[in-house]
N, CA, C and O of each residue as an XYZ file, in Angstrom:
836
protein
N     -20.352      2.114      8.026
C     -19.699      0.832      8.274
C     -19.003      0.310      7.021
O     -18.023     -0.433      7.071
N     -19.722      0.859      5.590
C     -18.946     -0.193      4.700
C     -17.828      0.708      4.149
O     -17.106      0.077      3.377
N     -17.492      1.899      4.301
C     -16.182      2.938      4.483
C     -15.116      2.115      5.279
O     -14.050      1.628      4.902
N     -15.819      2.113      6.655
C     -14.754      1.536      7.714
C     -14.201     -0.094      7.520
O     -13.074     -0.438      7.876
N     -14.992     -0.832      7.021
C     -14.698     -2.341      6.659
C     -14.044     -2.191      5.509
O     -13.098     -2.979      5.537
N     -14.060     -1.311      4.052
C     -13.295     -1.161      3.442
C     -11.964     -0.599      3.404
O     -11.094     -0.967      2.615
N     -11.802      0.487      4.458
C     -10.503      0.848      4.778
C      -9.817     -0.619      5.647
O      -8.620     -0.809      5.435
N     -10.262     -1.242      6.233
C      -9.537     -2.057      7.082
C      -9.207     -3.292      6.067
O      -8.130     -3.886      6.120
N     -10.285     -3.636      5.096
C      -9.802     -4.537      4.172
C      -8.233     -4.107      3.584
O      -7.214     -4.789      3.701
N      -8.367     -2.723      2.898
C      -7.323     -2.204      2.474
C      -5.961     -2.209      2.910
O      -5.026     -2.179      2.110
N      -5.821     -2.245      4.104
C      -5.001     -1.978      4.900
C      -4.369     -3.243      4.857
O      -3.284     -3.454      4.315
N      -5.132     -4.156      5.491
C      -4.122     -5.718      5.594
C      -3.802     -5.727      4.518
O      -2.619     -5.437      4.336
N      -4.708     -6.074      3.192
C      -4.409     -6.270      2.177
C      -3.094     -5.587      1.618
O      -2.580     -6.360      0.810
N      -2.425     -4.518      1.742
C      -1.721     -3.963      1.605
C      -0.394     -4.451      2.871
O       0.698     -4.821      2.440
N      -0.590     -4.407      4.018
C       0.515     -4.887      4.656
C       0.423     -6.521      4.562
O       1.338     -7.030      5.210
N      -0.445     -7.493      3.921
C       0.211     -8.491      3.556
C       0.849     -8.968      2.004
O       1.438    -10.015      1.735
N       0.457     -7.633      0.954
C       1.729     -7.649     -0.087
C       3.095     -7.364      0.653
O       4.027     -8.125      0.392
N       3.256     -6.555      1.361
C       4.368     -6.140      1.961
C       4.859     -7.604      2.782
O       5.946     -8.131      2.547
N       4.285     -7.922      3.359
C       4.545     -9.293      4.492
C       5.276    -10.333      3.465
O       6.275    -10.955      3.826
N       4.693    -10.485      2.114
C       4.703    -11.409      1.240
C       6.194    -11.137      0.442
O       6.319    -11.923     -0.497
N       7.351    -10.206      0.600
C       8.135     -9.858      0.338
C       9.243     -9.963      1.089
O      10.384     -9.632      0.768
N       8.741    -10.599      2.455
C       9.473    -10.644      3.529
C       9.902     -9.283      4.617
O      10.779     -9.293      5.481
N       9.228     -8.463      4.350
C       9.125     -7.129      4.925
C       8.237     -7.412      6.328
O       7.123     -7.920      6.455
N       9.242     -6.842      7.402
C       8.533     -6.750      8.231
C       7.491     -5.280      8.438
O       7.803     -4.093      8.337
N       6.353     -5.828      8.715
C       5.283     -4.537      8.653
C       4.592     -3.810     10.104
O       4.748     -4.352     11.198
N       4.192     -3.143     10.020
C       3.013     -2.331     11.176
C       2.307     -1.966     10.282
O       2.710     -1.541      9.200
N       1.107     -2.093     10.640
C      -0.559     -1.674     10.534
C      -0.390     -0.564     11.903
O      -0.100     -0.967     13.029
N      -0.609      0.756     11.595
C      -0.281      1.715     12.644
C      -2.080      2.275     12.947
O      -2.616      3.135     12.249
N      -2.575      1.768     13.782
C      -3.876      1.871     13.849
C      -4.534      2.630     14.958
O      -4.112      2.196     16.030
N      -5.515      3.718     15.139
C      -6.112      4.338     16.128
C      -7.070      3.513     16.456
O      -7.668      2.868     15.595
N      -7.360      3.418     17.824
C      -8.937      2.551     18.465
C      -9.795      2.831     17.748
O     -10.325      1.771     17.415
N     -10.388      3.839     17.179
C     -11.471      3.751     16.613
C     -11.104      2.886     15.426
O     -12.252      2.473     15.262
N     -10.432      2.294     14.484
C     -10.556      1.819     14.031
C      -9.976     -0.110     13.967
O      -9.816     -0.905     13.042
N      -9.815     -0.192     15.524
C      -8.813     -1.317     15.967
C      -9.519     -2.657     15.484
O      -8.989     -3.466     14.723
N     -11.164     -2.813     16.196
C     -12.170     -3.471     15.823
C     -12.335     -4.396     14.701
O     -12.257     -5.612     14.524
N     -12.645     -3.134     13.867
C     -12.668     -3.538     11.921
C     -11.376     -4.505     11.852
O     -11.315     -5.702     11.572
N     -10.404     -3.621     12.186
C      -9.253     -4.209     11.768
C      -8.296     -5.330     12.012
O      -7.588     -6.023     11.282
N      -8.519     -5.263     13.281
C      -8.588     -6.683     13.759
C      -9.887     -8.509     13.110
O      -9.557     -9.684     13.267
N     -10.817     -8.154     12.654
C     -12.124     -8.327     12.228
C     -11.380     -8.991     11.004
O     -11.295    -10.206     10.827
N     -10.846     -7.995     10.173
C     -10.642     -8.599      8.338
C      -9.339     -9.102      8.916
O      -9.391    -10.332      8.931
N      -8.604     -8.817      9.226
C      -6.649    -10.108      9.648
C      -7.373    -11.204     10.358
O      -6.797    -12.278     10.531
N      -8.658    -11.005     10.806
C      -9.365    -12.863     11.408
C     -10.098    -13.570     10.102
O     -10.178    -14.793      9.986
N     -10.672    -12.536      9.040
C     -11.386    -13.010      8.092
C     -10.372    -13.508      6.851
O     -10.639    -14.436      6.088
N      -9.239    -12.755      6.814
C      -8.367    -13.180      6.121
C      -7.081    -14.293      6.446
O      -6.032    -14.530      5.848
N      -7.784    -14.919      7.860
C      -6.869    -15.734      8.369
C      -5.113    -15.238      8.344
O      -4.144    -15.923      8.017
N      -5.155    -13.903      8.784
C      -3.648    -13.674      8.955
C      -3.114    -13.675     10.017
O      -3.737    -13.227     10.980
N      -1.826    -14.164     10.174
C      -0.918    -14.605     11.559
C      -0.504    -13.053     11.407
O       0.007    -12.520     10.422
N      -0.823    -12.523     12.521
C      -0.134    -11.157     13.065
C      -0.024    -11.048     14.575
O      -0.705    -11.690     15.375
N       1.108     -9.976     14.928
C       1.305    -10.158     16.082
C       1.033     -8.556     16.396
O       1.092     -7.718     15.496
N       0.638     -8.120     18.184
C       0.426     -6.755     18.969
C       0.955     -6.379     19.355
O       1.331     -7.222     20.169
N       1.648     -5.281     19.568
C       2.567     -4.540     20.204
C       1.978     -4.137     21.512
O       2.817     -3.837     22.362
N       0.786     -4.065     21.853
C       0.213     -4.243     23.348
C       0.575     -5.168     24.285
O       0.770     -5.050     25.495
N       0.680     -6.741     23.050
C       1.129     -7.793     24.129
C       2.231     -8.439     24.285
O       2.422     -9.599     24.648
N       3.504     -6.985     23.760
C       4.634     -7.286     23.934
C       5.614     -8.226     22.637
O       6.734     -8.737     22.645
N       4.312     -8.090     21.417
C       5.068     -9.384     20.955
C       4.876     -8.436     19.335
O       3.909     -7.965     18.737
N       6.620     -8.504     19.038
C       6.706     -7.815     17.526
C       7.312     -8.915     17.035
O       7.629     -9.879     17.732
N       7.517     -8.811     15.701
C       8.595     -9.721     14.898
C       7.686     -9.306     13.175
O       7.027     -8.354     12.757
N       8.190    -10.762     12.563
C       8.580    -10.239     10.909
C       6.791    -10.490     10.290
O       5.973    -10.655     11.196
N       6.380    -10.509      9.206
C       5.353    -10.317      9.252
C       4.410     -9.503      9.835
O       4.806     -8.528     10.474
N       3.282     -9.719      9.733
C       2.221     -8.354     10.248
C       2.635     -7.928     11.553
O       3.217     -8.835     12.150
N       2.541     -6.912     12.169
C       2.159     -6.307     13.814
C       0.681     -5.276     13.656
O      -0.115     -5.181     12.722
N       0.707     -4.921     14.346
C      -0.691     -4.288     14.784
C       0.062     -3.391     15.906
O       0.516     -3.968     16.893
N       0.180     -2.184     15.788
C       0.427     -1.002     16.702
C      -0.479     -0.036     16.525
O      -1.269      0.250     15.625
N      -0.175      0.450     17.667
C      -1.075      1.665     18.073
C      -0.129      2.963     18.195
O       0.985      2.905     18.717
N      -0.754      4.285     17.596
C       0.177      5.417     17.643
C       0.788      5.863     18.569
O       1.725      6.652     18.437
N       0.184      5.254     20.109
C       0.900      5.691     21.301
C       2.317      4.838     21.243
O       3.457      5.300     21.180
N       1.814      3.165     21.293
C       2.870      2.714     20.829
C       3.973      2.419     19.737
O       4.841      1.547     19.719
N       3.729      3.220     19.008
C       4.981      3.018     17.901
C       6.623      3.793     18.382
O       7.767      3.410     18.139
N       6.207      4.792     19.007
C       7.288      5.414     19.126
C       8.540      4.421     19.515
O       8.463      3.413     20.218
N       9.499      4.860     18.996
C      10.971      4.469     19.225
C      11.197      2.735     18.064
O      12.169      2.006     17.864
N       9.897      2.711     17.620
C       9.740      1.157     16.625
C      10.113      1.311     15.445
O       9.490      2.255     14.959
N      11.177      0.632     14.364
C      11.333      0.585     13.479
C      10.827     -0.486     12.253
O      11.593     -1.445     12.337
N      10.109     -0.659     11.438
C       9.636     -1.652     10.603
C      10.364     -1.953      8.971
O      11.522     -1.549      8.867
N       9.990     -2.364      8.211
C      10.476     -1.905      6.860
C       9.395     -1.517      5.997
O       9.606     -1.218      4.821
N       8.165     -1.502      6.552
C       6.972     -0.887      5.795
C       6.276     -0.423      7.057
O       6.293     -0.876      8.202
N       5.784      0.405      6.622
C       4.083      0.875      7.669
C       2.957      1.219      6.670
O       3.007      1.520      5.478
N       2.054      1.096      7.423
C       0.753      1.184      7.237
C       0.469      1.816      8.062
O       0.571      1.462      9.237
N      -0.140      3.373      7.535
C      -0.631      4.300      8.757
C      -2.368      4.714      8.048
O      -2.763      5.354      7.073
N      -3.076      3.881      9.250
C      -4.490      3.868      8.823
C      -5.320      5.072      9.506
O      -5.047      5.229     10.696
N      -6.152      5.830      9.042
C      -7.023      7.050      9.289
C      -6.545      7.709      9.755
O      -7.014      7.960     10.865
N      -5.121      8.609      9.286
C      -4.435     10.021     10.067
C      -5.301     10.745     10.391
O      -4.577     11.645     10.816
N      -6.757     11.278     10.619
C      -7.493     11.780     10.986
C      -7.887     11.376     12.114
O      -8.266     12.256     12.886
N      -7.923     10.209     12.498
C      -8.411     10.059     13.560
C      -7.526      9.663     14.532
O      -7.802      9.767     15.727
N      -6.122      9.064     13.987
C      -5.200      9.412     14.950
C      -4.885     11.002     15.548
O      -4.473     11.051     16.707
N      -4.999     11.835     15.072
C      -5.236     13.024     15.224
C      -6.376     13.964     16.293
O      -6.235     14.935     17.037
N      -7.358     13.215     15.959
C      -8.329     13.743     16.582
C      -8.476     12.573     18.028
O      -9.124     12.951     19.003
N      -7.969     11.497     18.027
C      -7.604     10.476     19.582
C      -6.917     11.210     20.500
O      -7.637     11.322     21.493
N      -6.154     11.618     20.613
C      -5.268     12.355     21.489
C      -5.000     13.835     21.541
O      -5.151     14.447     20.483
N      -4.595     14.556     22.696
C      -4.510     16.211     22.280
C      -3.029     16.277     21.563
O      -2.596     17.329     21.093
N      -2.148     14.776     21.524
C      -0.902     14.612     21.527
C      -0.975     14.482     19.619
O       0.030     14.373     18.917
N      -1.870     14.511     19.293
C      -2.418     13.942     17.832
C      -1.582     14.184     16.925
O      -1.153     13.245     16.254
N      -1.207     15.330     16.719
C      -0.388     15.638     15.403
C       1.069     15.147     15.418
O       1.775     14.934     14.433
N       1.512     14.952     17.210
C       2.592     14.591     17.186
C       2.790     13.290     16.799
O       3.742     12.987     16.080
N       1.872     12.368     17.258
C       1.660     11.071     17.560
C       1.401     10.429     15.610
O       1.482      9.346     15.030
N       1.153     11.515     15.320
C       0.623     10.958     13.707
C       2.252     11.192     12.755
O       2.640     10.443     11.858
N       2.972     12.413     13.264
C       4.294     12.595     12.787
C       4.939     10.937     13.170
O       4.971     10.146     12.227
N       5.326     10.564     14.248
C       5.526      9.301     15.082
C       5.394      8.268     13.958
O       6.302      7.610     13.450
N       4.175      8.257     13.689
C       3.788      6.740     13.541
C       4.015      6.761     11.557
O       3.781      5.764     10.873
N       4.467      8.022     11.011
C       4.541      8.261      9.816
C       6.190      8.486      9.406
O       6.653      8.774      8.303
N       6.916      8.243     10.723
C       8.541      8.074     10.514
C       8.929      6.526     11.170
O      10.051      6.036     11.302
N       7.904      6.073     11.449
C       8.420      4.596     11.725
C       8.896      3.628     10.514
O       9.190      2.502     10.916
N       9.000      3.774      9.477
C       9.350      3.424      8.324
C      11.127      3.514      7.843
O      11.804      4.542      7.829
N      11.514      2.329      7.532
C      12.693      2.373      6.798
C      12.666      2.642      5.633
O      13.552      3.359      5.167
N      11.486      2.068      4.713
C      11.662      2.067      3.235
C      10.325      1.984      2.664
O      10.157      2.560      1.589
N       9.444      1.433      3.138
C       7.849      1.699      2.456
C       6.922      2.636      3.374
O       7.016      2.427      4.584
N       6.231      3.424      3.046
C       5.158      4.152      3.397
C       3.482      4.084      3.140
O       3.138      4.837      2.230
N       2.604      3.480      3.639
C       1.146      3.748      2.995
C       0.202      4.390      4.111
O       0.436      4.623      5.297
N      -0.870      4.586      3.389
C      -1.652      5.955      4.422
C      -2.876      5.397      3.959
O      -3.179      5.621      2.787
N      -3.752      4.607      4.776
C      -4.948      4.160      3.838
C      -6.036      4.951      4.616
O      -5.710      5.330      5.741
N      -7.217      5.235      4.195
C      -8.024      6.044      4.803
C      -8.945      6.854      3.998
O      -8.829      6.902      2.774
N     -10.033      7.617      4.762
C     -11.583      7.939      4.178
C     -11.108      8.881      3.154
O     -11.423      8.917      1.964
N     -10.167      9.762      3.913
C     -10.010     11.569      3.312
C      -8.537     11.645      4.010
O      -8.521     11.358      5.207
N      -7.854     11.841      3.673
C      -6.262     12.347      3.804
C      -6.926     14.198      4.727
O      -7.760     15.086      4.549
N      -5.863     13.815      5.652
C      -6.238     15.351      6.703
C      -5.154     16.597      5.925
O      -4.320     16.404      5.041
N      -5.466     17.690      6.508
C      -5.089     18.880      5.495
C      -3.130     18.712      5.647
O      -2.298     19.048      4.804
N      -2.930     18.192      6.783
C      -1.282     18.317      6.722
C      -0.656     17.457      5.451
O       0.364     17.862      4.892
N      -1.426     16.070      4.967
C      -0.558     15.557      4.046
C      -1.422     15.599      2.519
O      -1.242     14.732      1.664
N      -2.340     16.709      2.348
C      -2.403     16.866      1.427
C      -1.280     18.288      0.993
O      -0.623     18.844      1.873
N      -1.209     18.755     -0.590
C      -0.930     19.562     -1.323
C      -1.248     20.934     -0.795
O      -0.334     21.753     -0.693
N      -2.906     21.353     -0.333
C      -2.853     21.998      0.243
C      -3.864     22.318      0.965
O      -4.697     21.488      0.601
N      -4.424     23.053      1.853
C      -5.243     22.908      3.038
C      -6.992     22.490      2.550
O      -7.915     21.962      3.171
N      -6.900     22.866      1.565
C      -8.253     23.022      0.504
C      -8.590     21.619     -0.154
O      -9.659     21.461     -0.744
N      -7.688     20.642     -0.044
C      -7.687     19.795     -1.143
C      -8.288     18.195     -1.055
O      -7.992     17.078     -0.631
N      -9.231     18.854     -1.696
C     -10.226     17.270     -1.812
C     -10.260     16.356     -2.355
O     -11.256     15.708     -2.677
N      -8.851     16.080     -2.611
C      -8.550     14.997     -3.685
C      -8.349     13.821     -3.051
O      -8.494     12.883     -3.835
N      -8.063     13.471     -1.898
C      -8.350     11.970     -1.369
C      -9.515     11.590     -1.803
O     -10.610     11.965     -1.385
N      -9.211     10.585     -2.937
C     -10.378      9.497     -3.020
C     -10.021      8.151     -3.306
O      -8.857      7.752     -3.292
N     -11.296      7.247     -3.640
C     -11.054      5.914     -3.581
C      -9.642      5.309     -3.952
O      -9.074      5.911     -4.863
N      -8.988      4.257     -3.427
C      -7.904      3.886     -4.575
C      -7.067      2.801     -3.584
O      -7.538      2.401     -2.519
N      -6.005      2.470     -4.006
C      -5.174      1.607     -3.591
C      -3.808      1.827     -4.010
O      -3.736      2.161     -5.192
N      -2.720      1.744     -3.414
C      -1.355      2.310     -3.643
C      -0.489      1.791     -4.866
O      -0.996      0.965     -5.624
N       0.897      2.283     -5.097
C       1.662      1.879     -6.067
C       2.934      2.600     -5.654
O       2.576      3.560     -4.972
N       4.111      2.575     -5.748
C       4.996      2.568     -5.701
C       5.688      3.969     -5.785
O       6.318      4.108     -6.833
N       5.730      5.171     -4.835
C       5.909      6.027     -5.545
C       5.758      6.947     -4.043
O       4.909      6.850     -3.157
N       7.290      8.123     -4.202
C       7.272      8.595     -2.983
C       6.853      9.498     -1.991
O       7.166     10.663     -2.235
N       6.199      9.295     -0.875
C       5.184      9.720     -0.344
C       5.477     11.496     -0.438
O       4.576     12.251     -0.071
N       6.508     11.934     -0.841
C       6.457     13.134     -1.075
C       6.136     13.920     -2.069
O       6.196     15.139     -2.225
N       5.746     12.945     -2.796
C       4.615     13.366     -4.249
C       3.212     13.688     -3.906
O       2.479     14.425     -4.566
N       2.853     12.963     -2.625
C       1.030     13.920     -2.254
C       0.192     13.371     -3.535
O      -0.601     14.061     -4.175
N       0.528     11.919     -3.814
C      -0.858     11.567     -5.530
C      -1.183     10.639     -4.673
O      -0.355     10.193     -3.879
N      -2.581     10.177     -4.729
C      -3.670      9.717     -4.505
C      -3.843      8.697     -5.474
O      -3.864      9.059     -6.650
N      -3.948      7.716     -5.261
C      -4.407      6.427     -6.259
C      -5.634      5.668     -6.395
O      -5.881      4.674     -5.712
N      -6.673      6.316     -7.600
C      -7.320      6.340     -7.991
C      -8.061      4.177     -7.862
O      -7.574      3.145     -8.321
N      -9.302      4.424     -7.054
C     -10.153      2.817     -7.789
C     -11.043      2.870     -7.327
O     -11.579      3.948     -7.073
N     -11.677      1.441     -6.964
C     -13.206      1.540     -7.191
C     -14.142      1.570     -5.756
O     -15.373      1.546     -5.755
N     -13.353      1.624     -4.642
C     -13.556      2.006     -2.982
C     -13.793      3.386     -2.714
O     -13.265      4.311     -3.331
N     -14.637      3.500     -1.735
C     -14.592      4.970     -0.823
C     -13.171      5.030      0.196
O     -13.018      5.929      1.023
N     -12.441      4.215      0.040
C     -11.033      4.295      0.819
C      -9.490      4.815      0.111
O      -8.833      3.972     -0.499
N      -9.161      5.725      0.192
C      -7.894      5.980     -0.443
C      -6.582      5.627      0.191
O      -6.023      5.940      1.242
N      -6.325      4.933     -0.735
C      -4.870      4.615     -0.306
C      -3.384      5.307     -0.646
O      -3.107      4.982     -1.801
N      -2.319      6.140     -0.074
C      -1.352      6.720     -0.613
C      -0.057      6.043     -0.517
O       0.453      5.970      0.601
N       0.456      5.616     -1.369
C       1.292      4.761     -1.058
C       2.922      4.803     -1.546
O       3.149      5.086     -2.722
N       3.921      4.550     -0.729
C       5.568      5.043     -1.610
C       6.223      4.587     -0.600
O       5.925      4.314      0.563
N       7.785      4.516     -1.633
C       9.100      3.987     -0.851
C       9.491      5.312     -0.822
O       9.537      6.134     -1.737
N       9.963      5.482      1.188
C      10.184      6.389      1.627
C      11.771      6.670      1.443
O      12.488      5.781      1.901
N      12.103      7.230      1.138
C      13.637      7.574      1.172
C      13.907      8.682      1.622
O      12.898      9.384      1.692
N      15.238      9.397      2.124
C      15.652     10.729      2.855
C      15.457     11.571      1.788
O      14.963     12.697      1.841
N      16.016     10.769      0.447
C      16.639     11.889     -0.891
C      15.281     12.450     -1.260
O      15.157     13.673     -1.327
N      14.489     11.834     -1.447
C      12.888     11.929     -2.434
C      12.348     13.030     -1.418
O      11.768     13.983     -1.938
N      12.495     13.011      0.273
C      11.595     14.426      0.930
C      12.822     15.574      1.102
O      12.569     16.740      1.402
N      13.933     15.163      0.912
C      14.836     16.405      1.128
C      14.350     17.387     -0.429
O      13.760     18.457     -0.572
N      14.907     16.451     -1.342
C      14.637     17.356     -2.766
C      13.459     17.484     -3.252
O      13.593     17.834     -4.424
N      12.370     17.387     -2.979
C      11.167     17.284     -3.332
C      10.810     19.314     -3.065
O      11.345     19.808     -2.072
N      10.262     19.914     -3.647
C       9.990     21.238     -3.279
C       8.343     21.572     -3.108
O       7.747     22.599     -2.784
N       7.799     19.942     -3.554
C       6.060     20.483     -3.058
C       5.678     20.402     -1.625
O       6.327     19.786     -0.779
N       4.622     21.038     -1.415
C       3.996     21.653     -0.350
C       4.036     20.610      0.802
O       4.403     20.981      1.917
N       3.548     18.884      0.501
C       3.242     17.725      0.987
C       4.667     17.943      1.937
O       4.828     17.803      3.149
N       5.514     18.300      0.977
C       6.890     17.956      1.722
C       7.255     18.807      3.017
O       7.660     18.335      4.080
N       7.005     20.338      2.689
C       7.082     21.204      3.818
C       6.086     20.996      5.151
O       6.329     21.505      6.245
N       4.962     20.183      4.871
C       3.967     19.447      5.794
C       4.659     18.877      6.739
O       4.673     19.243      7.915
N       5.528     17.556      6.064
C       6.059     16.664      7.043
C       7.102     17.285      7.643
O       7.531     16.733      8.656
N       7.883     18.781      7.112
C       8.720     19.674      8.150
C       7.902     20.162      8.875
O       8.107     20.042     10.083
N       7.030     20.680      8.550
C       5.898     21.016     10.024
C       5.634     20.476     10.979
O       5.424     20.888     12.120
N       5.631     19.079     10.351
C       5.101     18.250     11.950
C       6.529     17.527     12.571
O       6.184     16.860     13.546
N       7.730     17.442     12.395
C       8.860     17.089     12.361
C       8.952     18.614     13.705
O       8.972     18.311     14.898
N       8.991     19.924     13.339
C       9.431     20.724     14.283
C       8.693     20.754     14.996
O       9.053     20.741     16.173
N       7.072     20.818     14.632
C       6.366     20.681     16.518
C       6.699     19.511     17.282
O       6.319     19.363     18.443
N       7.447     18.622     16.617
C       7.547     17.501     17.418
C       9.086     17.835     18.897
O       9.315     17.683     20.097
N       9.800     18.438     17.404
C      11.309     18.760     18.408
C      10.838     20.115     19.330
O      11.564     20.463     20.262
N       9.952     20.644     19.113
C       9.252     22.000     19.542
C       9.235     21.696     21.232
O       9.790     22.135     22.238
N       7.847     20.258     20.732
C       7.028     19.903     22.071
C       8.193     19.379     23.499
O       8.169     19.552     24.717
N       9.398     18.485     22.264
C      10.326     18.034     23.134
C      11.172     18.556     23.975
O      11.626     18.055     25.004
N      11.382     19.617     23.491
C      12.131     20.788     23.920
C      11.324     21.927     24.960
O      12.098     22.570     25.668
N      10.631     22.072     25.035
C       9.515     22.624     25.932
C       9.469     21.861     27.442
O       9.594     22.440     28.521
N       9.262     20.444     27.242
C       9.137     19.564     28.245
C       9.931     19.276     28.762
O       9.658     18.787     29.858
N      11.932     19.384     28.265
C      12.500     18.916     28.838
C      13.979     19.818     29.332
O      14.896     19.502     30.090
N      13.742     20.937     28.599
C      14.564     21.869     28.781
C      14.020     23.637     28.949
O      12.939     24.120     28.611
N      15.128     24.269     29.548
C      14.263     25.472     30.772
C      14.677     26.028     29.477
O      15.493     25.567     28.680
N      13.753     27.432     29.384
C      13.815     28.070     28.669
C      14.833     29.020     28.041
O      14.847     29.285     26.839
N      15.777     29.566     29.044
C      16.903     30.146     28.806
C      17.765     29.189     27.903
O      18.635     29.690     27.190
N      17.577     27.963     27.908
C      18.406     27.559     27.041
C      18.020     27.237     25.677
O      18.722     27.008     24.692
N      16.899     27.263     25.807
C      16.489     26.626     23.947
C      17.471     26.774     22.432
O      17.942     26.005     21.594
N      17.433     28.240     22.687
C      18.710     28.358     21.681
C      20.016     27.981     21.343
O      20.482     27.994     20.204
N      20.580     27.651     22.352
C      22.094     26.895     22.823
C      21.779     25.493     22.704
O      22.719     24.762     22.393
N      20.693     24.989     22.882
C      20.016     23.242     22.383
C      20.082     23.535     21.028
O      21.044     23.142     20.368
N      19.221     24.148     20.551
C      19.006     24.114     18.823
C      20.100     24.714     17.699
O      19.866     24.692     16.491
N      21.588     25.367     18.411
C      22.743     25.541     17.977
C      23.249     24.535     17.952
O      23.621     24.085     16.868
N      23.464     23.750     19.265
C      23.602     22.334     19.129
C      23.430     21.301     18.193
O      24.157     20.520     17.578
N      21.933     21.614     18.311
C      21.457     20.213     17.248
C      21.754     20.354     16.002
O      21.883     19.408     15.226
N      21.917     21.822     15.640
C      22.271     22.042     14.500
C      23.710     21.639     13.773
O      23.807     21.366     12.576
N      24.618     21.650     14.557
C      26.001     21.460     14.707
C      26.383     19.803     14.497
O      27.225     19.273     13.773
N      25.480     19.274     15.365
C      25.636     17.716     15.252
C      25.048     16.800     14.332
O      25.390     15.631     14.157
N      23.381     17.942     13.285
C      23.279     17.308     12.501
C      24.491     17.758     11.367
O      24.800     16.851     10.595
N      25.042     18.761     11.230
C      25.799     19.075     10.119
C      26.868     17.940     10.387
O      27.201     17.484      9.294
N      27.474     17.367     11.330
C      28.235     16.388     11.585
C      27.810     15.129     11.017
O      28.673     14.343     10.623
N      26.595     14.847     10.928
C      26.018     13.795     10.487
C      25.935     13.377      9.052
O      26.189     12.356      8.414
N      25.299     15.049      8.705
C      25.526     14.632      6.827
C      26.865     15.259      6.685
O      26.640     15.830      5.618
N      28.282     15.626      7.013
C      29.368     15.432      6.425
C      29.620     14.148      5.967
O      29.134     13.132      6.463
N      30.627     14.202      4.711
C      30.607     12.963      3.854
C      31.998     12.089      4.857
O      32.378     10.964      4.534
């Protein structure tokens, strides 16, 4: 319990520096940890609003990984990727989801960082800490005095395109099972390749200058 009350402390605490900047935020939260978290934004007397009950705007929200999709914020807060992961069989997709809902800030607060966004499958370096400024495609861990680690950075295109560590090829991993899954579900098989010539074509259209 005092893991889980400390990650949830963390969390607001962190999306209300962000709030306090005028950034609109999401707290991107799995049920198992909805409770807690809801619990410290009552103990900390914070005005936040649910994306369950239809109601977003500037300051805090509270979403859930099913619901984030298609939501844009200017910060997120994505709390226990592990257990968003392990909630759904949809998990890894649903955790890609809720980790591109971001315009410009990124944080990941939680027990143990799961093997996709660490460095590398082995790596036990999630520990205690609280974030700082710095882009999530660096994979550093910020060191303090909690069993909760916090990872924290301004997300930009440039920082995961040029970045060549491992963290980075992660979030291409879960980026293609995502277009993978989409493509499976919505198009017959004979065509997959003639889709993904496509897409290819229209992103090169996109980054022309």
């Amino acid at each position: 319990m005092e893991d889980e009350d400390e990650r949830a402390s963390t969390a607001v605490r962190v999306a209300m520096d962000h709030a306090s900047h005028g950034r609109s935020v999401a707290i991107i939260c799995p049920a198992a940890g909805r409770e807690d978290l809801e619990r410290q934004l009552t103990v900390r007397d914070v005005v936040w609003r649910a994306a369950s009950a239809g109601d977003l705007g500037p300051g805090v929200n509270v979403v859930s990984p099913q619901e984030s999709k298609g939501l844009e914020f200017d910060a997120v807060v994505v709390l226990e990727p592990d257990d968003i992961i392990a909630e759904d069989e949809r998990g890894h997709r649903l955790l890609y989801v809720a980790l591109t809902r971001t315009t410009r800030y990124l944080d990941i607060v939680c027990v143990r960082l799961p093997a996709e966004l660490t460095d590398s499958p082995h790596d036990e370096r999630a520990r205690p800490g609280s974030g700082a400024a710095k882009p999530p495609s660096s994979g550093q861990d910020l060191a303090g005095e909690s069993g909760v680690s916090a990872v924290a950075g301004q997300k930009t295109t440039s920082d995961t395109q040029q970045s060549a560590r491992p963290v980075s090829r992660r979030f291409v991993d879960l980026g293609a099972e995502e277009v993978v899954a989409l493509l499976k579900e919505t198009v017959a098989p004979n065509l997959w390749q003639a889709v993904l010539d496509r897409a290819g074509e229209l992103l090169d259209q996109e980054s022309a200058p």
